[in-house]
Structures are given as C-alpha cells and as structure tokens.
N, C-alpha and C positions, 0 to 999 in steps of 0.2 A: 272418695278421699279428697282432702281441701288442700289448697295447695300453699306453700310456704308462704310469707311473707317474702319477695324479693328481695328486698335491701337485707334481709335476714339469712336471706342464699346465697349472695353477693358475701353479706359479712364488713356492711357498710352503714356509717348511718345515713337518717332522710337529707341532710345537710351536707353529702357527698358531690364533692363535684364530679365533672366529665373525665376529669383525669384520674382520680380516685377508683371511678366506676371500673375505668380501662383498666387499671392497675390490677385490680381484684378481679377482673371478670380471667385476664390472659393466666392471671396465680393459681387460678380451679382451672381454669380450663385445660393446663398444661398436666395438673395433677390428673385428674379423672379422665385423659382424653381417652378414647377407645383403646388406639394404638397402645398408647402404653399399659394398657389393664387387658388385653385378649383374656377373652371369656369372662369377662367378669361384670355382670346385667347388670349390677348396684353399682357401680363406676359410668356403666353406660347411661343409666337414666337420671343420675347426678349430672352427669355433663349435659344433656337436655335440659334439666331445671334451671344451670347456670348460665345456660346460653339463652334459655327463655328470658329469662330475668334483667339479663343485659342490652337482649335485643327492645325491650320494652322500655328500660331507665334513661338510656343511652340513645332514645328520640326523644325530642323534647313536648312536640304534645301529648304522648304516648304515657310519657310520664308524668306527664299535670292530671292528666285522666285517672291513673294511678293514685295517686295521691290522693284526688279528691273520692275515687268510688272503689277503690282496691281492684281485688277482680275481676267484679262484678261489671267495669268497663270495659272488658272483654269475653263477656259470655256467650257472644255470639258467636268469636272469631277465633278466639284466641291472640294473645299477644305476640308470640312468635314462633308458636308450635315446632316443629322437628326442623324445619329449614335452618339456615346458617343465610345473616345477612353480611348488609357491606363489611360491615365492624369484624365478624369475625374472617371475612376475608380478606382481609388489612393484617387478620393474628397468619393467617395461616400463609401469609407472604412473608411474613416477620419471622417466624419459622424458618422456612424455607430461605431466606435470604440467610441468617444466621449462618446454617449449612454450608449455603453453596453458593452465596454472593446475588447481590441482584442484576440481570444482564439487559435488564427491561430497557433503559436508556442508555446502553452503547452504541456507537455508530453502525448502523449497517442492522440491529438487531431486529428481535421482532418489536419491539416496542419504540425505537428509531425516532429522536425527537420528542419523547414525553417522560418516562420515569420520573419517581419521585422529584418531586422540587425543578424539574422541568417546564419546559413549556409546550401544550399539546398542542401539533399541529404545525409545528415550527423545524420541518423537515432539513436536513442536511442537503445540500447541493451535489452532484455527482461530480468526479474526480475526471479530471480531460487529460490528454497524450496529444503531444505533437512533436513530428517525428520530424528533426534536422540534423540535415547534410553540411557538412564542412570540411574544406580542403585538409591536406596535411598542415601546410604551411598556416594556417589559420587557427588550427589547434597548437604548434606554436607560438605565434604571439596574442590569441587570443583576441574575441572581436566583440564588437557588440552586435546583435540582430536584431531587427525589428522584424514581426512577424505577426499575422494575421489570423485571427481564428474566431469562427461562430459557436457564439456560443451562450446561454441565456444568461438575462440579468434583471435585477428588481424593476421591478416597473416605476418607472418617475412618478405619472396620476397619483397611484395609490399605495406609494413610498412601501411595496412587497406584499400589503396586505386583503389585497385581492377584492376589497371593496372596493365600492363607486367614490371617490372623495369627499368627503363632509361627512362619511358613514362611517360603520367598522363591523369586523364582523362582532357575533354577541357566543357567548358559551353555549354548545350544543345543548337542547334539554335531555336528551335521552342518556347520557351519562356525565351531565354536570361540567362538563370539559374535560376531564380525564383522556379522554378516545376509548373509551375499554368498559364493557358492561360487564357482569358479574350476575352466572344465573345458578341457585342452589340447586346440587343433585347428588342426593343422600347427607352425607358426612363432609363432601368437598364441594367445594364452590369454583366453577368453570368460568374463565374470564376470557370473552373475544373481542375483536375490536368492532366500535359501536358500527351499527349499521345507518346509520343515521346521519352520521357527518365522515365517516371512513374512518377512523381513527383520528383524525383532523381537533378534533378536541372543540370546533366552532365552525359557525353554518354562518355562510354570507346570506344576507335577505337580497341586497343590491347588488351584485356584482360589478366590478371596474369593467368600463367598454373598452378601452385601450389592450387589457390581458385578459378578457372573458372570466374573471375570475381566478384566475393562476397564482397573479401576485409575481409573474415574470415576464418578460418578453426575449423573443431569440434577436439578439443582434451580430454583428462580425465587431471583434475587440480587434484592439492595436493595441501590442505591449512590444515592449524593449527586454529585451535579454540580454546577461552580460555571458560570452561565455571564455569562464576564466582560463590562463595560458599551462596547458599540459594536460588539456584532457585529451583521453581515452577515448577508443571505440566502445560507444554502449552505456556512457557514463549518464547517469539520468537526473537531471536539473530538476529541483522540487521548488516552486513558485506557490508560496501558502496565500490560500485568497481568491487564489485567478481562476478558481474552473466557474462551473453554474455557479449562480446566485441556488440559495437555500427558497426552498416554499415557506410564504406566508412569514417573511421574514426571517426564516433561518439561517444560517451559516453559511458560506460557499463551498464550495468544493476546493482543490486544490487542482494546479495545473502540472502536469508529469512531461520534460523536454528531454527526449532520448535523440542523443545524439550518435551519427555515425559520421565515419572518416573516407573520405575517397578517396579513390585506389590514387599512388602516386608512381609518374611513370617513370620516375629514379629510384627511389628509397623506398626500403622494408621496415617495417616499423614492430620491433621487440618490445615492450615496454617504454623505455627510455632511450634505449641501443637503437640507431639506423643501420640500416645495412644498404648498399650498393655493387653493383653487379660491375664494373670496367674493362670490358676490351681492351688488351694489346697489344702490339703485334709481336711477332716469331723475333722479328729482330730485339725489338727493345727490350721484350723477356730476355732473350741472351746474352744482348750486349751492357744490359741496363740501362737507363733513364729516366726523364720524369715524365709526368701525365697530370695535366690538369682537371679534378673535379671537384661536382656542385656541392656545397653545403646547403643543410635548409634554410639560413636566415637569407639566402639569396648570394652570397657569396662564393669565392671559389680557393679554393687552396691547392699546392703542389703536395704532388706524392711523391718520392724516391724511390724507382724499382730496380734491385740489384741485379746485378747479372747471374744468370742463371734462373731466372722467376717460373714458378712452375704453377700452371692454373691452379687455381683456387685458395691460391695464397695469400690470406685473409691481413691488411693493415690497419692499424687502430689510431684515429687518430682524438684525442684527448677532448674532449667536452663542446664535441660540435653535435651532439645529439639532442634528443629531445630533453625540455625541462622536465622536471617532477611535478605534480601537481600539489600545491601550496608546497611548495619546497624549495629550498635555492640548489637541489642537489643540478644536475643536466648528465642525461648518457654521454657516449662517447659514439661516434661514427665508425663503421667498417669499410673499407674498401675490398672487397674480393675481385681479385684480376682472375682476367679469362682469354687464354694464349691462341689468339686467331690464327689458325690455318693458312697461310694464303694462297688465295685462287685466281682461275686467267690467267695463269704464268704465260709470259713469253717464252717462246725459243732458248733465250739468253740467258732467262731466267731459270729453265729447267734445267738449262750445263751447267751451272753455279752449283746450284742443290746438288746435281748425281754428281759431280765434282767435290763436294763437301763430303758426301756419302761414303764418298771411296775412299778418303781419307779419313774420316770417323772413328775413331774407337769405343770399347767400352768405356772410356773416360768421361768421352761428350756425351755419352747417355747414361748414368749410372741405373739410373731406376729400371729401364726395361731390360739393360744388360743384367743386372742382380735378377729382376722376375722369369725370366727364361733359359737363367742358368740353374734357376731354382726348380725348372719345370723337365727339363733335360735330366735332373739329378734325378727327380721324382722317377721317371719312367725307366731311367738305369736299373733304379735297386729294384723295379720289379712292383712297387705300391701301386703304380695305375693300371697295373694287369688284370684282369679280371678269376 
C-alpha cells in the first residue's frame, strides 16, 4: 500500500513553514489521539501517519530529502516509524501542562533551575538558619548585630561559572542544553535528566582551579543585622540574598535569623504585658507602704501598697511594658506582691506576735475566719460524713 503524500496528511502546502507544520500536526494529533478514540484502529493508524509525516517535515534535512526524492528517501529506514520524537514531546507536555500546570522550573522541583525559558544549570543556592540570642532588655529597644557565618559564595576567578578564566562552559551535546533527554516508549515519550552533564544543561572542558569546578567557594561572611524593637520569642528575620551563592551562577539562597529571648531574672514576658514577682514584708502588707521596683527601660518607679495587702495582689502600672512590634501601641507592667513570713524571730519578737495573737479577732483575719467558719458549718449538717 503507498503511502500518502505528507504535506497531504499534515493538510499543508510545500510552502508551509515550521509553525504552520506545528499548528497542523498538534490539530490531528489531538483529534485521532488514541486516548480519545479507545478502540478504534483507523484513528490509531491515522495518528501514526500524522506523526510520521511531522516527524519527517519538521527536521530540516529530512525534509529537503523529501522534497527532492518523496519516499523513496527513506526506503530503507523509514522516516519516523511508530516512535514519537522530540516535537511531539514538547505536544505531550503542552498537554499536560494545559491540565495541570508546568512544575518543571519551581524552586526545589524536579526540574530546579531549568524549565521552559530558563536557564539550564543555573541552580538555586540553599537557604541558611542562624540561631540568635538576645536579652530582654535588647528586644526592647532593639539592637543592631553583626554576626558571622560560613557559608559559600561565587567564586571571584570565574565570576560563578565554573570555568578556568578566559573560557566558559559550552552547551552539553547529549541534550542540547536542556538537562533532560527524552527516550520514546510506545505512545509516550519518558524524559530524565541527561546523564552526561547531570542535568547541568553544560559540560566545563577546563574547569576553574580556585572552585574545582563548582562555580563556588565556602568562605565565613560578616553581615549586620538590624533587630527591630519588640520582637518576640521565635520571631524569624528573612535576609533575601544572604544564604549560598546559586551553582554556575544561579540565584542565592536566603538567610533565615531565629531569634530567642533570655530568661530575665526580674520579669515575665506575656506578649507585651511584663509581669513581676515582689516581696514584702508582714508589716508593710499590714500597715501599708511603698516599695521600690525595676522597669525594663532601666529605670525604677514607686508602688503604693495599701494596708491590708494580701499576696498575690496583682498592680498594673500603665505602659511600662513591652512595645508592639511595628506599633506605637507598649504593654503595661504587673507587680504581683508576695507577703514574706518572717523568720529568726527573737525572744521579743515571738511575745509581740503571740501578744498580737491573743488579741486577734476575726476582724484582723477575715479570709481564714470566713473559710473555717465555712468548714465547721460543713461537718455540723452532716455533708462531710461519710
């Protein structure tokens, strides 16, 4: 049986260009694909003819040969028999990307530095962490740091590109520069990354003697950090730029600064709220007075504790707390007092007390005189009996 005239199968004239060709060959293809025709052999061996037809028009000596001898310049071999070349695996990514998006050149992906309209080889730099410590009082008014970290960066020689100077690298041959070869098997076309230059899309002949070829060197960076006033435990500093340098001139990475807060041996730290723990003693609880304590900007302010103060008796005093972060809002401070005991009594000291004692009422104790009037009641009526 003789075989069509291609340009005839296509549905193109001789005077078709390369985009022409494309246009026509994806419009049959998409018609007669397999998928879409299950079971149906005259849909199947039509999409063979169109794909032969294409694979043939669509190289350019392939199709001078054509032209000049039809067929018959491929009696031996055939033009492009049952296989599926590059072309139509360009269609069947076009496809597939339509669907479901192309993920070939996202960061981190499989294909990581090359996708379409990419550059092969031209790797992403990794992302670095460094972990600082700062006082309370330093997250208050906020400091600068300078701080030290190893980490790689383009090589000066061969400004990242991994060649010897005066050279460069050249496009791999085994897949054109792409990084990714493409080998037909049936109906689909399987594409891995080239074995020949790693995916790298380009083969140094010379390599740089300073990076063995890398295109990086490890060195220890100096950078300056600002860090702003009201941060947080945990809060994490993004420096775009600052991690690795990218291979073979790519991108850099970014630098990630997690900060923590150390413990402070006055204040508890709520959000913006301080809190403060203050001892005082039996007397001043009772008699009332005042007590001097710390603020965090360094300073110190008076408290007024009334008489009668009972621990845990929380005072607020008005915007000596932490700022907000990008905010003009500032917490407010707590004082919690805590009624010390006193111990090592003298002689003179313990007739005072059991003197105090013996004249006592339920007045001078309300709270424990109400809880064990309340506990005496309970066992009268009989509730705590078993």
């Amino acid at each position: 049986m003789s075989k069509r005239d291609y340009y005839e199968v296509l549905g193109v004239a001789k005077t078709a260009t390369e985009s022409e060709l494309k246009v026509a060959f994806r419009k049959l293809a998409m018609v007669h694909h397999p998928d879409r025709n299950p079971g149906d052999k005259e849909a199947e061996i039509k999409f063979k003819e169109v794909n032969e037809a294409y694979q043939c028009l669509s190289d350019g000596q392939k199709r001078a040969a054509y032209d000049r001898f039809g067929h018959a310049a491929f009696s031996q071999g055939g033009a492009g028999g049952p296989g599926f070349g590059n072309e139509f695996g360009d269609f069947m990514s076009d496809i597939f990307e339509n669907f479901f998006g192309d993920g070939r050149g996202a960061p981190g992906g499989a294909g990581a530095g090359r996708g379409r309209g990419g550059q092969p080889g031209r790797e992403r730099g990794s992302d670095l962490r460094y972990n600082l410590e700062i006082s309370l009082e330093e997250a208050f008014s906020g400091k600068t740091e300078t701080i030290r970290i190893p980490t790689s960066i383009a090589c000066e020689p061969c400004s990242g590109s991994g060649a010897k100077p005066g050279s460069k690298p050249r496009p791999c041959p085994t897949c054109g520069g792409y990084g990714r070869v493409r080998a037909a098997q049936g109906f689909f076309a399987i594409e891995r990354t080239c074995p020949n230059c790693h995916g790298r899309g380009e083969v140094v002949d010379d390599p740089c003697q300073a990076c063995a070829g890398a295109g990086r060197v490890n060195r220890e960076r100096t950078l300056s950090i600002n860090v702003p006033v009201g941060v947080d435990d945990g809060l994490r500093i993004r420096l775009a730029g600052e991690g690795e340098s990218g291979l073979r001139g790519g991108p850099a990475g970014d630098l990630y600064v997690f900060l923590s807060i150390k413990p402070h041996p006055f204040f508890q730290r709520d959000g913006a709220d301080l809190f403060c723990r203050v001892p005082i003693s039996m007397v001043t609880a009772a008699l009332s007075g005042e007590i001097t304590v710390p603020v965090i900007d360094g300073s110190q302010t008076q408290v007024r504790i009334p008489a009668g103060t009972q621990t845990a008796k929380q005072f607020r005093i008005k915007g000596k707390g932490m700022p907000v972060l990008r905010s003009r809002e500032v917490g407010d401070l707590y004082i919690q007092v805590s009624v010390e005991t006193p111990q090592n009594l003298t002689k003179r000291q313990r007739e005072l007390l059991q003197e105090f004692d013996q004249s006592a009422s339920d007045e001078n104790h309300p709270e424990s005189a109400g809880f064990f009037s309340k506990v005496r009641d309970f066992f009268v009526s009989g509730a705590g009996r078993p």
